[in-house]
N, C-alpha and C positions, 0 to 999 in steps of 0.2 A: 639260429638259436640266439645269436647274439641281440637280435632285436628284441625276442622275447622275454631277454635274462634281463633286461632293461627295464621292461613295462611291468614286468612280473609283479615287485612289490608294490606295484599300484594297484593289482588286483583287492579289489575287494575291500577300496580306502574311500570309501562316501563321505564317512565319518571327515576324515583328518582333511580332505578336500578340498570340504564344505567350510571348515575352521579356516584352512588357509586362504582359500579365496574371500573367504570374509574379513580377514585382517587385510587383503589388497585393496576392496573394497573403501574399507575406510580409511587407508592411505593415500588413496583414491582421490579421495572425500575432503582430506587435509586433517585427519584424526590420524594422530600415532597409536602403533599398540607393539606391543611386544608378544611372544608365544613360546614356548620349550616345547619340542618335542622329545618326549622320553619314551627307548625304547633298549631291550639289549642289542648286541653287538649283531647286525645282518636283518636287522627283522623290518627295514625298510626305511628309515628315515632319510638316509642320505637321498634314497628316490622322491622320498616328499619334497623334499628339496630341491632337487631340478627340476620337477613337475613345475613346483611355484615357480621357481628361477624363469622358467619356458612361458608362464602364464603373466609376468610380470616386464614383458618385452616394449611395455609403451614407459619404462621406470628407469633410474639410476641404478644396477646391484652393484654393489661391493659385496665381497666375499675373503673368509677366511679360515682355517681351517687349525682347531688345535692337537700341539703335536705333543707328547710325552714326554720328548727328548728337552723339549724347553718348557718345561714346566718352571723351571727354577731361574730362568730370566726375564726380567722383568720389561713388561709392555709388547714384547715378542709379539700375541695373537693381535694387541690391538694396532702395531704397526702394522703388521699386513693388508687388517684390515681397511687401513684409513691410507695407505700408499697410494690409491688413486687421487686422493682429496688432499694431502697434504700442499699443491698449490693453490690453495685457499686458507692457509696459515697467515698469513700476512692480512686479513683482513680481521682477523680476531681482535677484540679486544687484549692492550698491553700485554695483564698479567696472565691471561688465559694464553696466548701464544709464545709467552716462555716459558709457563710450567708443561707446557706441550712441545716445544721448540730441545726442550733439557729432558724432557722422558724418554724422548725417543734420539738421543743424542747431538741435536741439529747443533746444539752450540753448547756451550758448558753455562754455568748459573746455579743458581742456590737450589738446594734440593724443593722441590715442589710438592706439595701433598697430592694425594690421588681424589682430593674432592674438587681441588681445583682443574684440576687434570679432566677430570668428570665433567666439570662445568665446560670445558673447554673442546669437548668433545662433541656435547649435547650441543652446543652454539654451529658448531663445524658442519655436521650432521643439519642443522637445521638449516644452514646458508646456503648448502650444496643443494635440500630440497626445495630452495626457492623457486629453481631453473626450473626442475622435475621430480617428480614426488620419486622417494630415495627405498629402497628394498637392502637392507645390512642381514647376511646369511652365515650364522657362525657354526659351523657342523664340529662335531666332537667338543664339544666345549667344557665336556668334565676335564679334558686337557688343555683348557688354556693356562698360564700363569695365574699367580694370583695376584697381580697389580693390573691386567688386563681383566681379568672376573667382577675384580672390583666395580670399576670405572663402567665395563658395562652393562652390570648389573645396575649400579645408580643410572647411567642413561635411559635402561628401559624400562626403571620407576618415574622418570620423570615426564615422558613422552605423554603429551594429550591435545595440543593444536598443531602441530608439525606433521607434515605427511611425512614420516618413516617410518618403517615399522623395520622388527629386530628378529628375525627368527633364531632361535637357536636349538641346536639338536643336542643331546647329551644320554650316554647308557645312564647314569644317575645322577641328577644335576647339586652341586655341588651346595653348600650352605648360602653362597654367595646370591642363589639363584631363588633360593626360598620363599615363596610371594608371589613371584610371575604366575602369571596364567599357564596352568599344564596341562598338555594332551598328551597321554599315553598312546601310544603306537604300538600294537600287539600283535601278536603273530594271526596269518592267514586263518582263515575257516575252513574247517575239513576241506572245504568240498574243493574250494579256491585252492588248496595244498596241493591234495591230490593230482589238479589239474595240471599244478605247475610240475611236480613229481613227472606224470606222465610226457611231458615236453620236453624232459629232457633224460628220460630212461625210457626207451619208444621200443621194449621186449617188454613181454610178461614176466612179474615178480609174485611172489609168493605171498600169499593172503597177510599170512603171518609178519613176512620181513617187509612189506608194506604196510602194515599197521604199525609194527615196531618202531619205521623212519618217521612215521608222521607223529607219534609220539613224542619220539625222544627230539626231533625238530621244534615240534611244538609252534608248529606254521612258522619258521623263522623262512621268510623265503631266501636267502643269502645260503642255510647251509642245505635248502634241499635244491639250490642250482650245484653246490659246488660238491655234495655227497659225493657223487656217483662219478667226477672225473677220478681217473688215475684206476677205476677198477675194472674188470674186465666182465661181463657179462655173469661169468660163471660163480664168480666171486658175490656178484650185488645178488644177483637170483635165487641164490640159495644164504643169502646173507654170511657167508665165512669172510666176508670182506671189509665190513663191519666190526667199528672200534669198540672196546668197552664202553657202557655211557657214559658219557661225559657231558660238561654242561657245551651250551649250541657253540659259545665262542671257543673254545678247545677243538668241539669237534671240526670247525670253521680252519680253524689257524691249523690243522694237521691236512687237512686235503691244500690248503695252499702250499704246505712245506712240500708233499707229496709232489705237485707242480712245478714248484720251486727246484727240484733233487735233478727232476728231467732235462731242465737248461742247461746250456753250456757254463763252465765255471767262469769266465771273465765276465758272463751274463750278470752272475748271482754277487759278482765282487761290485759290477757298477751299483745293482739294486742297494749292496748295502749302503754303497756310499750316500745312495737318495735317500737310505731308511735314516743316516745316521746326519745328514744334513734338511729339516725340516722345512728349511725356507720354499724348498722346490726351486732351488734357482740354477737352471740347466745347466747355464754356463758355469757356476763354480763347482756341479758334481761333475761336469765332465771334463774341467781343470785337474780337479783333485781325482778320480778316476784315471787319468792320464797318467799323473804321477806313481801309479800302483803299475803301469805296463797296460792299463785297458783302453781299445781303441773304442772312440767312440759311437762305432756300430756294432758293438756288443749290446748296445740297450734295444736291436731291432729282435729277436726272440722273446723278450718278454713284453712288445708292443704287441708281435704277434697273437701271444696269449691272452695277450688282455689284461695283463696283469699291472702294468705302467702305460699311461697316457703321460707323451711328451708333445707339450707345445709354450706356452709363453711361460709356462714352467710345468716342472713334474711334481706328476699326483699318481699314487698308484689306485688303484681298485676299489680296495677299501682300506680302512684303517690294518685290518687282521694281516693283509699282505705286509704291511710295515712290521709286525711285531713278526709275525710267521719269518722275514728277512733275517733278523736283529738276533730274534732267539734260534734259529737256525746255523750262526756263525759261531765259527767258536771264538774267544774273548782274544787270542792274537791276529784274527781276522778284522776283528770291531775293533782294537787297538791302531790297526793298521790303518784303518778309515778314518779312526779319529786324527791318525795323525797327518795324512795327506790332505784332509781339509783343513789342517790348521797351518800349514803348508801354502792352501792356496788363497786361507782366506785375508783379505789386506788388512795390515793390524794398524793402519790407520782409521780407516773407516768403520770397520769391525772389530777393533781390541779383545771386546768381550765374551765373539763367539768365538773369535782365534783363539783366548784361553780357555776357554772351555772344551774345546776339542784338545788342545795340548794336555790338558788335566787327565781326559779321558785316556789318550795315548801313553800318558805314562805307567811306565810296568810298577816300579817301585819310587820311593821318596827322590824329590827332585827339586830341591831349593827353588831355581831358576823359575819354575813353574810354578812354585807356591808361591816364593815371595809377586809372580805376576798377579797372582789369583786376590793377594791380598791386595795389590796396590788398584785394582781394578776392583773390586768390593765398595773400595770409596769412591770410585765412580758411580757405579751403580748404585748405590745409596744418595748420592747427588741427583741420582736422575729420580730417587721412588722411591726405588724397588730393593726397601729393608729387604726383603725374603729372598730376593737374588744375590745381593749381599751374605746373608748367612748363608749360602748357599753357596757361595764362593768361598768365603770363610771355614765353611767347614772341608770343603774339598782341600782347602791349603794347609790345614791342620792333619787333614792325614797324609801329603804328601812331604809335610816336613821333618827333614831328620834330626836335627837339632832338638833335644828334650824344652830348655828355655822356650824357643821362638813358635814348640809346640803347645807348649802353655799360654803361652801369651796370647795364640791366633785361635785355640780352641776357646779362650774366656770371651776374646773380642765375637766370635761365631757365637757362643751363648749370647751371649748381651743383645745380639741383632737379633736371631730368633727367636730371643723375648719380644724385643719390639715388635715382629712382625706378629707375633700372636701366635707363636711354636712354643708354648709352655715345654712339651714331650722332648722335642729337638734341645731344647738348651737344656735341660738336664743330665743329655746324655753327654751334653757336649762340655757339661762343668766337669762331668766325670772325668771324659779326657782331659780337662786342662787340669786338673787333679794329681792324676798322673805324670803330668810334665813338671819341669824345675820351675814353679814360680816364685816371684818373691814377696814380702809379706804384703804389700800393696795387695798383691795380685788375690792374694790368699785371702783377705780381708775381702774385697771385691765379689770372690767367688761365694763367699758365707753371704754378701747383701744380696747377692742376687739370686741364690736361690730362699732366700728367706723372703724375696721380693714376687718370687711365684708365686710362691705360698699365699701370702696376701694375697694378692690377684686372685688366688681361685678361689679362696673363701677370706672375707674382708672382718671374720671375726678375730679370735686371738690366737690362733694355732701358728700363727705367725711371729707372735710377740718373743717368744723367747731366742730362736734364730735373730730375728732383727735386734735385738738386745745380744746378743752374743758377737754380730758382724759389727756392731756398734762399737763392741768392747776392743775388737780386733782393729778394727781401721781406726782406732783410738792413738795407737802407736806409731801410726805413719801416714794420717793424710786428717788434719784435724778437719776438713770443712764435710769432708763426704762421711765421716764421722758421726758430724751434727745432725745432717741430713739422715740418715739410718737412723738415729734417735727419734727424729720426725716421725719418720714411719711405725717407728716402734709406739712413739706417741698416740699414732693415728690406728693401731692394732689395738692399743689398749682402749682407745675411743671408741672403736666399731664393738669389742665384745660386748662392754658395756657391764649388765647385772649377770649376764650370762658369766661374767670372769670371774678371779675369787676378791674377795671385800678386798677394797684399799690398793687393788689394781692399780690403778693411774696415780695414786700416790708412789707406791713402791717405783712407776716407772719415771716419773717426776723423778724422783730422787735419786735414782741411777742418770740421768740425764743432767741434774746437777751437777754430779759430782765429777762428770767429765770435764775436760780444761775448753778453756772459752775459745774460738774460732779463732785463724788468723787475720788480722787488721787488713783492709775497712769492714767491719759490720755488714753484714749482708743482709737481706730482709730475713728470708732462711733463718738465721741468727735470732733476729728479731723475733720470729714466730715460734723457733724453742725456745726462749726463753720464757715469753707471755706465757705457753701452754704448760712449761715447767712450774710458773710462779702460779699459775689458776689452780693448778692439781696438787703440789705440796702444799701451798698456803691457805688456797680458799678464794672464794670469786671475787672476797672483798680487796683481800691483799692484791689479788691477779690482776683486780679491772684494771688499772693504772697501766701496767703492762701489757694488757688487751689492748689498750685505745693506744697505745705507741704501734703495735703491729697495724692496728688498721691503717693510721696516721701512714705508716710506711709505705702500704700496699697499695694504697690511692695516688698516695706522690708519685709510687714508679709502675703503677699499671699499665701507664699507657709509653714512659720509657722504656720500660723489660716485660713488656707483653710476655714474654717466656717463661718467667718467674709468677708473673699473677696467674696464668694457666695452670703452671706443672702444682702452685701448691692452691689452686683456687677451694678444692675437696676438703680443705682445713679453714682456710681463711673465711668462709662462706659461714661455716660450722660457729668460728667464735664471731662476727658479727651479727647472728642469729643470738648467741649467746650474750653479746651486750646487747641489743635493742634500736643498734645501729641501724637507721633503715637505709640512711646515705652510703653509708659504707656498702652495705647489701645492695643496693642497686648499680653504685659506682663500678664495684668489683664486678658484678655479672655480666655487666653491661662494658663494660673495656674485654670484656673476657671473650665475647660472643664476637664482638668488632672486632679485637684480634683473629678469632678462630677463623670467623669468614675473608678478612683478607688474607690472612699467610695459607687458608686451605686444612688447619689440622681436623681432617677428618675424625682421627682419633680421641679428639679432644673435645669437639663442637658438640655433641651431643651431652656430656658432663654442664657445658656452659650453658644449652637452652634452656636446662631441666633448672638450675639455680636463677634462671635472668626468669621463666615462665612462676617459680613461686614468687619472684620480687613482685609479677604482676598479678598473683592471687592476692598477693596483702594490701595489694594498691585497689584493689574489687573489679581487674581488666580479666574475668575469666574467660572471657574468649581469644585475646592473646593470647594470654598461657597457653590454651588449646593447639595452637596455630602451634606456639612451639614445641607440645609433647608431640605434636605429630611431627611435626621435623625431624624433633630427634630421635621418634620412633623409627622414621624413615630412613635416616643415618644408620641406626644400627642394624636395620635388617642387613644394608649393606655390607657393613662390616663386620658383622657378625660378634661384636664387642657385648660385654657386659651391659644388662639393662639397668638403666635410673628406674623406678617406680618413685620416687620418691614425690616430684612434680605433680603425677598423675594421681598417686593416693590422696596429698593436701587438695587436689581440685575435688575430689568427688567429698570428701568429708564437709571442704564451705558446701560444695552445691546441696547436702545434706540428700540424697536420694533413699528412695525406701530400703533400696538393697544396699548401702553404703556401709551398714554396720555388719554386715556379711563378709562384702569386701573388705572392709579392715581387719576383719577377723581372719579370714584365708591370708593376707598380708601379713600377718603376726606370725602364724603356724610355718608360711615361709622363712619369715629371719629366722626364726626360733631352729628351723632345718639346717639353717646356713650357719646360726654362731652367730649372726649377729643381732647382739642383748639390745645396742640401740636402736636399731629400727624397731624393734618389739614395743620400747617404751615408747618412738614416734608415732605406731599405732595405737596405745592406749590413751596416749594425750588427743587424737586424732579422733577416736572413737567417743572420749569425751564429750568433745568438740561436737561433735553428732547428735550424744542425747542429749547436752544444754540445748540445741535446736530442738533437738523434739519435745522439749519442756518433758523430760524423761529424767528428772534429777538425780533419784537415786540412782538411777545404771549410771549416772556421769558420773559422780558421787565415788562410785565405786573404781570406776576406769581409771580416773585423776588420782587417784590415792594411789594405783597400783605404778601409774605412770612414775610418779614423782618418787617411790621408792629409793629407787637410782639416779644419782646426780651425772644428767645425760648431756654431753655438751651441746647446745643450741634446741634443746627439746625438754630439758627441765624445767624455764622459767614457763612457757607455756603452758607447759601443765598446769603448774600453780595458778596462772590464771582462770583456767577453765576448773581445777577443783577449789577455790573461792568463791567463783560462782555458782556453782552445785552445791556445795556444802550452805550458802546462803538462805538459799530457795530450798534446802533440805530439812531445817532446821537443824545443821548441824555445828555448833555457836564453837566447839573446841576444833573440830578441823578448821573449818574457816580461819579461823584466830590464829592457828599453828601454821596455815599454809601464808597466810595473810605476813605474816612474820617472815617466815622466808624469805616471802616474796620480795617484802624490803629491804631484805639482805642482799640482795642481783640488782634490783632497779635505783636505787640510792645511788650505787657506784657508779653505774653507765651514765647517767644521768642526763640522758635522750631525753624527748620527748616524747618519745612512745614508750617509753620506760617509766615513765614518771606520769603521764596519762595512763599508762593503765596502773598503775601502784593506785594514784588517786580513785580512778573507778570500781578498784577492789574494793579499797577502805569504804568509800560511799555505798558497797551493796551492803558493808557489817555496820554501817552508822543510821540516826536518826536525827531528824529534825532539819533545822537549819545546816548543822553540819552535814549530813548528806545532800542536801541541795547543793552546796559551796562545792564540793567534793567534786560530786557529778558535774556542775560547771566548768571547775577546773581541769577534767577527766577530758573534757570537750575541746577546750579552748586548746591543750597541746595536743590534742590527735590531730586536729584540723592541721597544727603546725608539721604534722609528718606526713609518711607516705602511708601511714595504715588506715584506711580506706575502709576495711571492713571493722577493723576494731573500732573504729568512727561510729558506724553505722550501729554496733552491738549496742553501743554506753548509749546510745539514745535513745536505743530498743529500753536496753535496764531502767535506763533515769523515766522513760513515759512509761514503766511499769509502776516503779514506785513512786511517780507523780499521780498514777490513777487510785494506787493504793492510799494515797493520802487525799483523793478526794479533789486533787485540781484536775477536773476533764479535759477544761478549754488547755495547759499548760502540755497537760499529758499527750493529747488528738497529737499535738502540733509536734512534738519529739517523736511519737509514733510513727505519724503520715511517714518524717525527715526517714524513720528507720526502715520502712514498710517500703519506700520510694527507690531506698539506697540499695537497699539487700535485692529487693525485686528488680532492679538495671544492673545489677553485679550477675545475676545467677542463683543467689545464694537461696534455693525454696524452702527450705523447710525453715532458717532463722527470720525469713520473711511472711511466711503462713501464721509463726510466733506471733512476729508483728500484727496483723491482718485482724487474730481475733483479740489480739488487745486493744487496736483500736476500735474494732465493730462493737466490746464493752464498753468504750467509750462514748457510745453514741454517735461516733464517726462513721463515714464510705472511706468506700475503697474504689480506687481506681484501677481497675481488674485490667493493667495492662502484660501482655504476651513478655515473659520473660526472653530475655535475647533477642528481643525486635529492634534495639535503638539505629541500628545501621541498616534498617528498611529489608531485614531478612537475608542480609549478607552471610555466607559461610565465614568461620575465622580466616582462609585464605583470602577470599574477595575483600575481608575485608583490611587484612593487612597491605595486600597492593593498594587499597584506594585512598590506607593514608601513606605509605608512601610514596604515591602520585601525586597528592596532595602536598603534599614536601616541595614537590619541584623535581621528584628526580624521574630520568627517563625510563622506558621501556628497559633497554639494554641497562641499565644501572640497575634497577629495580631484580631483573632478574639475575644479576653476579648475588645480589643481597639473600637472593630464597634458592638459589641456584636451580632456578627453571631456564627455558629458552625465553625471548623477550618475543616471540610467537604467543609462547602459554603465558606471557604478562598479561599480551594485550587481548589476549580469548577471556581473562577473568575480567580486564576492564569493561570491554563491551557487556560481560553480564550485569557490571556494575551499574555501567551508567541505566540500561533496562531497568533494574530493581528500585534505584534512585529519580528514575525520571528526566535523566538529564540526558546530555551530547556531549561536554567535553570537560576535560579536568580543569577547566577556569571552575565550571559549577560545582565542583566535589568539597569547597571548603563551606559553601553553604549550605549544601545538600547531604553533608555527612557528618553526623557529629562527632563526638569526643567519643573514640571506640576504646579508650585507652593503648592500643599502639603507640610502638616509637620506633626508631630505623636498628634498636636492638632486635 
């Protein structure tokens, strides 16, 4: 029976077979791929998996298996995993095998982010398949950590010329997992149930109590092997033996207890010890087993049963045995395990697991153990792994007796579980530190941060009066974190926007005034409440002055306190959008994204591509942009973080698509869900933007007016641009003139050159004669001097319209062609189609070239590697930059040079033109 209990869930698997041998195949081949199998708990996965494991005998496996019990430590599943390979650490690149070398505790060092950790993974992974193509088998993987989920979830998004491939098994695969390719694993077919049913109940059963099993199984072949032990003929036959329903894994985990009961008790003491130390590491359950009184051929009856496989470490059966163990014990049983492996385990080497079982073993509050738990928290926050941290954190807060030090470890346990993206957990955990003695610091503290939830969950103003309230509070005892909470409060009343009530960001300006000024030196922080205080009480005029000292700031120390230009870049971005800085805006995005990629902040990276990818919409690179909304789309899947649309909405409104004012539409209806008033008005100024391209004036006309309502920061002056031009071409001579006036109210003070180019080529659409020609000239001469690109290409769209209007053809063709030329190599079709029939009235052609062809049909990735090959830098440099392997650099090369016609990257700087790329 035992051979057949084996094969069993293989019955009747073509399907999942056929998948899996096909992922070998192209691992084979030297194609990565990854797969999830999802099924519930017995219904055959783990057999898929040795099947492959058995069929992959000419490959590298590594294997590892996630356990419940560490869920809440950090890089656990993916240590196991990569324990065979870690002597090929040393060949990694520097900072990849310290942020690798510190995750998994090989040395101490600066906390590492889990993208570089990722990166460093997928290198490791691809080195070790140089030798032989590599097979990575992660079973249970709804129980791995979640800094181990993370990292290999990004690994097996990024696999595509590496022979690895990644299988993972999971009852329901976790958020982390969301994207992979999934095959469902379902239970047996009748016919195949039955079969197996009868293989291992060899009497006649009753029509009845045989249809009932196969139902309520539901082909899980796991509980129709393990029904039928423990009962006795009479019982199965006439079904009195037979549990209430339940679902398969209850019914599963009760026939093991059932088996479990039969054993001898120092049998069922060792098992726990195995259930309650994960690692599977013989020698320290049968250390810690020893200490309890149990010899260690006490584990030979349950090898007999089959229930524990010992050999270079222990694994039981299946997962259900572990839990069927665990909940089997009573809590001074499981105490007792906890604490004899904490006992055995060496708290030099292991600190971490050694407190965690001591944690476990404790009956009631116990300083010594807390305070370990807390001094260890900042280890494991050095290594990653925020969420093992809060997860030590909180376990120390309820073991401490002390009300004070329970307060204070329960705020520090919130604060982490913020960070790791436990909204739920740190709220509970403000409660408790609520409860304890804090002091006002702490108090003030606890009001920012759960008013800092708040934000986070919805970015409108439901947040505003909390962070105005924690502002008021941390007012009396910590002036700088004070100012900072006003920030936020600032940046609540900035997201509500028109959704808030009038004069919002005034009244919050002026509570932010009236608080007392930071402690000396000036911090940029400093800097940037004050600007946004002086723009919102005073007025944009009073404020620029105070704007351009923030940016002034944030460029000098971008690239000294990379940490500072990150944490506040979501504001900074906001008012150099709002003065017309284009330097500032590229500066900032661009230190921003250099930062993110070398220190690794996953968390952050995606915020920065979405800001650095609009710098290259304005600049007309919209296939860069492209390259980085998928990046950071690909970030977030991983981490499951709040999405930017913001990037991606500004690319489709230039590219002007038929469906575009659809999508900005659905766009609107979503902020307007969420509370947030600004992005509503971003889409109205956006959707503008769309009908000036479709020469659709009045719908622009309409959209600009509604846009420009509410004074939005970094999305008001735009508006008025695009409703000057609709109002022009509408004949509507009072809005034009109204908006046109504003206009000069924003652009005078900045006084950019994109600022002052487009003031000029407002004025010249509402003027005539000579004076609009000069206008329009002047419109030209400073856009050329900035980075706006596409507002270049528009004013020469405008000026060769009203050059054709007045009758000079040959003047007009030739601003046209420029417009027609510009817009059709950016992307931008439908302001370029404008163009197209203004000059075919001119008498002019057209040169009906393929939009997005200039880098000879390259994707935005092929063609970001080919200029950063072109740069000089290598394969392995290129791929820390996009965080691929330097495998999948040089697989897009080679398509490169195919498409290009060449052989080697000498010829890429001739052979490939200005794609707009840069090593942002």
């Amino acid at each position: 029976m035992g051979t057949l209990s084996a094969r069993a869930p293989l019955l009747n698997r073509h399907r999942e077979r056929a998948e899996l041998d096909g992922l070998l195949g192209d691992v084979r081949s030297g194609r990565g791929r990854a797969l999830m199998l999802r099924g519930e708990a017995g219904v055959g996965k783990s057999a898929l998996l040795r099947h492959t494991v058995e069929r992959a005998a000419d490959m590298r496996v590594v294997r590892t298996v996630g356990a419940e019990s560490e869920m809440e430590l950090a890089f656990a599943g993916l240590h196991l995993l990569l324990a065979p390979l870690l002597d090929r650490i040393e060949k990694l690149p520097g900072p990849q095998r310290d942020a690798l070398a510190v995750a998994f505790g090989l040395h101490e060092g600066d906390a590492p982010d889990r993208f570089m950790i990722g990166l460093a993974v997928l290198t490791l992974l691809a080195d070790a398949a140089e030798e032989r193509a590599l097979l990575c088998v992660i079973d249970d993987a709804q129980w791995l950590d979640q800094s181990s989920a993370q990292v290999l979830a990004f690994v097996a998004r990024r696999l595509l010329a590496e022979p690895v491939g990644l299988i993972f098994a999971a009852r329901e695969p976790g958020r982390h997992f969301h994207g992979l390719v999934d095959l469902e694993v379902r239970g047996l077919a009748r016919q195949d149930a039955q079969a197996l049913l009868r293989s291992v109940v060899r009497f006649p059963l009753d029509e009845r109590v045989r249809d009932r099993i196969l139902a309520e199984t539901n082909g899980n072949p796991l509980a129709l092997l393990e029904l039928p032990r423990g009962l006795s003929p009479a019982q199965l036959a006439g079904g009195f033996g037979l549990v209430e329903a339940q679902a398969v894994p209850a019914r599963v985990e009760e026939g093991f207890r059932r088996r479990l009961a039969a054993l001898p008790a120092e049998t069922r003491t060792f098992m726990l010890v195995a259930a309650v130390e994960p690692t599977g590491d013989p020698v320290l359950v049968r250390r810690a087993a020893g200490r309890l009184g149990v010899p260690d051929a006490a584990v030979e009856p349950a090898q007999a049963d089959g229930l524990l496989e010992v050999g270079g470490w222990l694994r039981f059966r299946h997962p259900l045995v572990r839990s069927a163990v665990y909940s089997a014990a009573s809590g001074a049983e499981r105490r007792a395990a906890h604490g004899a492996l904490a006992e055995a385990t060496d708290p030099e080497s292991d600190p971490e697991r050694r407190a965690w079982h001591r944690a476990h073993a404790a009956l009631e509050s116990d300083e010594s153990v807390a305070g370990e738990l807390e001094r260890l928290a900042d280890r494991a926050q050095v290594r990653g792994g925020i969420a093992a941290a809060a997860a030590f954190l909180r376990r120390a807060t309820e073991l401490t007796p002390d009300p004070a030090r329970r307060g204070a470890r329960a705020l520090a346990a919130a604060q982490a579980a913020f960070d790791a993206g436990a909204p739920d957990m740190a709220l509970e955990l403000l409660v408790s530190a609520e409860m304890g003695s804090l002091t006002e610091l702490q108090s003030g503290r606890v009001a920012w941060l759960r008013a800092q939830i708040i934000f986070a969950r919805k970015r409108g103003g439901e947040a505003l009066r909390p962070l105005l309230e924690a502002a008021h509070r941390l007012a009396g005892v910590d002036l700088g974190q004070a100012r900072e909470a006003y920030i936020d409060a600032m940046g609540s009343a900035v997201f509500a926007g028109r959704l808030g009530r009038p004069d919002l960001l005034r009244t919050v300006a002026e509570a932010a005034r009236a608080a007392p000024a930071g402690p000396p030196p000036a911090r940029p922080a400093d800097a940037l409440l004050d600007g946004l205080v002086a723009r919102f009480a005073e007025g944009f005029g009073q404020g620029a002055p105070a704007l351009k000292r923030v940016l002034r700031t944030f460029r000098q120390e971008a690239q000294r306190n990379p940490d500072d230009n990150m944490r506040w870049l979501w504001l900074t971005y906001l008012v150099a959008a709002d003065m017309w800085d284009d330097g500032a805006l590229h500066d900032l995005a661009e230190y921003a994204v250099q930062a993110a990629r070398e220190m690794g902040a996953l968390h952050f990276l995606p915020q920065a591509l979405t800001y650095r990818a609009a710098v290259h919409i304005y600049a007309g690179h919209f296939d860069a942009a492209a390259t980085l909304v998928e990046e950071s789309d690909a970030i977030l899947k991983v981490t499951g973080n709040s999405y930017f649309g913001f990037a991606v909405t500004l690319l489709r409104a230039w590219r002007g698509g038929d469906e575009a004012p659809a999508q900005l539409e659905a766009a609107a209806e979503w902020a307007s869900t969420w509370g947030e008033g600004r992005a509503i008005s971003q889409c109205l100024y956006m959707s503008a933007l769309v009908y000036n391209a479709f020469g659709r004036y009045q719908d622009a006309l309409h959209h600009a007016e509604r846009a420009c309502g509410h004074d939005d920061l970094g999305a008001t002056g735009f508006a008025l641009v695009e409703l000057v031009e609709a109002a022009a071409y509408s004949k509507a001579p009072e809005a034009a003139t109204t908006a046109l006036r504003r206009l000069e109210e924003r652009t005078t003070p900045s006084g950019t050159d994109w600022a002052l180019g487009l003031l000029a080529r407002s004025k010249a659409l509402l003027s005539d004669g000579e004076a609009a020609d000069l206008l329009y000239r002047e419109a030209i001469e400073r856009l050329q001097r900035s980075r706006a690109a596409v507002y270049l290409a528009r004013t020469h769209l405008v000026y060769g319209e009203w050059l054709r209007r007045e009758n000079r053809r040959l003047d007009a063709r030739e601003h046209l062609r420029t417009a027609y030329e510009m817009l059709q190599s950016f992307g931008a079709s439908a302001f370029a189609q404008r163009a197209q029939r203004e000059l075919l009235a001119t008498g002019g052609t057209v040169d009906k070239r393929t939009v997005g062809t200039p880098g000879g049909g390259l994707t935005p990735q092929e063609g970001q590697i080919a200029h950063l090959a072109r740069t000089g830098l290598s394969n392995p440099e290129i791929g820390a930059q996009l965080f691929i392997s330097p495998r999948t650099v040089e697989y897009h090369l080679s398509k490169v040079f195919t498409k290009l016609a060449i052989t080697s990257r000498q010829q890429l700087a001739e052979a490939l033109p200005d794609l707009g790329h840069d090593r942002a």
